[in-house]
N, C-alpha and C positions, 0 to 999 in steps of 0.2 A: 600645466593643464590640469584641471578639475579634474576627480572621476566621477562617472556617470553617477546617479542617485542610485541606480541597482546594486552597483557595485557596493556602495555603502552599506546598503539593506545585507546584501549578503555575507558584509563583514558581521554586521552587529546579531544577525542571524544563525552563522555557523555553518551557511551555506559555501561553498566553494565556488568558482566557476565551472560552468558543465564540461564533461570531458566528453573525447569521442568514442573512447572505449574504454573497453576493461577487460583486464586478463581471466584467461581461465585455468592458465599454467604455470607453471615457473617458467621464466623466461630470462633472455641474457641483453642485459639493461644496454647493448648498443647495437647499432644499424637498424633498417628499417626491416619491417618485419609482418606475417600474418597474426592480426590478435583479434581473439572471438571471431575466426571466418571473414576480417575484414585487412588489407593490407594497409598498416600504417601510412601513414608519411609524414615530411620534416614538418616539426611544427602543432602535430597532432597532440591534445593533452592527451593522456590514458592513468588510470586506475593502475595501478600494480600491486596485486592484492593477494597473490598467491604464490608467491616467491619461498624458497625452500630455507631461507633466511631470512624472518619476517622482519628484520631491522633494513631491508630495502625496500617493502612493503611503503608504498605513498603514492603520489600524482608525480610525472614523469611529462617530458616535453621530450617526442620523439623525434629522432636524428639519424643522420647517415652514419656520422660516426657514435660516440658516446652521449646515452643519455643523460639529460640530467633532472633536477628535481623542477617542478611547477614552482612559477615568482611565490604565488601564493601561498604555497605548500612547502616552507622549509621552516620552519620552527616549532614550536614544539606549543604553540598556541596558536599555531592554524592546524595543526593536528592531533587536536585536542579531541578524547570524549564527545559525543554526539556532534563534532559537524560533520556535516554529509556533501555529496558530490551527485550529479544527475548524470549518468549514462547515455548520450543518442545512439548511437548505434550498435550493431553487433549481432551473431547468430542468436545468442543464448543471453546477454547481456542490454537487449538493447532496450530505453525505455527505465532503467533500475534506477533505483537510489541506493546508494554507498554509505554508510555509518563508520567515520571510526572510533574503536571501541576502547582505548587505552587512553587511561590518566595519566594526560603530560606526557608523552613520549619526549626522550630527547632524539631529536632526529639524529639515525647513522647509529644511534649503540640502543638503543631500546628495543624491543617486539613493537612494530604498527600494526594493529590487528585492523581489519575493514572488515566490515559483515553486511548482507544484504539487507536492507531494511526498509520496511512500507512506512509511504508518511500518512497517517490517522484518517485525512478525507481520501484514499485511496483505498486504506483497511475498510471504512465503514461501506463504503461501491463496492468492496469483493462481499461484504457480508450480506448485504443488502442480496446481489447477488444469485449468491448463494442458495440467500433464504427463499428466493423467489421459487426459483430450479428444483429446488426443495419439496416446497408448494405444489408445486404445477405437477414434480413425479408422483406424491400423495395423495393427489385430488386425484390423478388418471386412476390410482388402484381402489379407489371409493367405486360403492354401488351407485348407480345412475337411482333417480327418482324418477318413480311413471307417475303418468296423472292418474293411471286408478289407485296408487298406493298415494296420494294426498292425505295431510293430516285431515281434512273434513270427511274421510271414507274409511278409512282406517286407523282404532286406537292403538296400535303395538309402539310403544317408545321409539323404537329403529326408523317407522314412519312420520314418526313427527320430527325428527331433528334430521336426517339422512342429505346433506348437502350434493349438491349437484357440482358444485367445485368448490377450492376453500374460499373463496369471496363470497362464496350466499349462505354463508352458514350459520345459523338463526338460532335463539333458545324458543323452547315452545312457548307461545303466548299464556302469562301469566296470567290470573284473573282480577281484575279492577274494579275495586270497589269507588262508587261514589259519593262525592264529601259535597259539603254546599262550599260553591266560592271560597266565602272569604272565613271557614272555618277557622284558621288556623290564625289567622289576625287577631279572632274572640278568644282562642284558650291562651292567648299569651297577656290578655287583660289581666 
């Protein structure tokens, strides 16, 4: 039997397939168990990222009795440098992406370091964001503009540029001088 297309994509991608959780602790690689606030069971993928011996650190298929490692995840070119893992559930975990961050590990004697990691169009929506929230708290602590302080009533600089929030916020009208049409077609003769 074929694998599906995704599946491909995520091989040649460095993506993994998603897991259900992800550790927040060290924990002890058999029987089922609470991880991130959620109670495994058989079958479950999970993250093991925080192990006190990071050469256990990988993806894990949990079990009644002993775990063991994800199809996907047992060589040392699926858990290579920047492929990642997607998180569904969890207290503190749920919703993440996963990085592992080690050149070549060989699985079992190596450190597998995992790190939390944003993927680029999720950084640029937190930035974005951000910058909005930003905005909006900076505008609140601006002076309101009244219509008797209008720049047509009042010369002080504060009055002519003074935005009412940061989207209307205007350079003072330069002054314009007038050219004929097609001036500018004649001085390049």
């Amino acid at each position: 039997m074929s694998r599906p297309a995704t599946a491909a994509v995520r091989l040649l991608t460095g993506e993994r397939e998603p897991v259900r959780l992800a550790t927040t602790a060290d924990i002890l690689l058999h029987g089922l168990q609470a991880i991130d606030g959620v109670p495994a069971e058989v079958g479950d993928r999970v993250v093991v990222k925080d192990q006190a011996d990071p050469t256990q650190n990988g993806i894990y298929t949990a079990s009644a009795g002993e775990w063991f490692r994800a199809a996907d995840a047992r060589t040392t070119r699926t858990l290579q440098k920047g492929t990642t893992v997607h998180t569904q559930i969890g207290a503190v975990n749920a919703d993440r992406v996963f990085e592992f961050t080690a050149d070549e590990p060989a699985v079992g004697t190596d450190a597998i370091t995992i790190a939390a990691s944003v993927p680029p169009d999720i950084a640029a929506l937190r930035l974005h964001a951000m910058l909005r929230s930003t905005a909006r708290a900076f505008s609140r602590r601006l002076p309101r503009q009244s219509a008797s302080a209008s720049p047509a009533t009042v010369r002080s600089p504060q009055a002519r540029v003074a935005p009412t929030a940061l989207s209307t916020w205007r350079l003072p009208a330069a002054p314009v001088r007038a050219r004929p049409a097609a001036s500018w077609w004649r001085a390049g003769r």
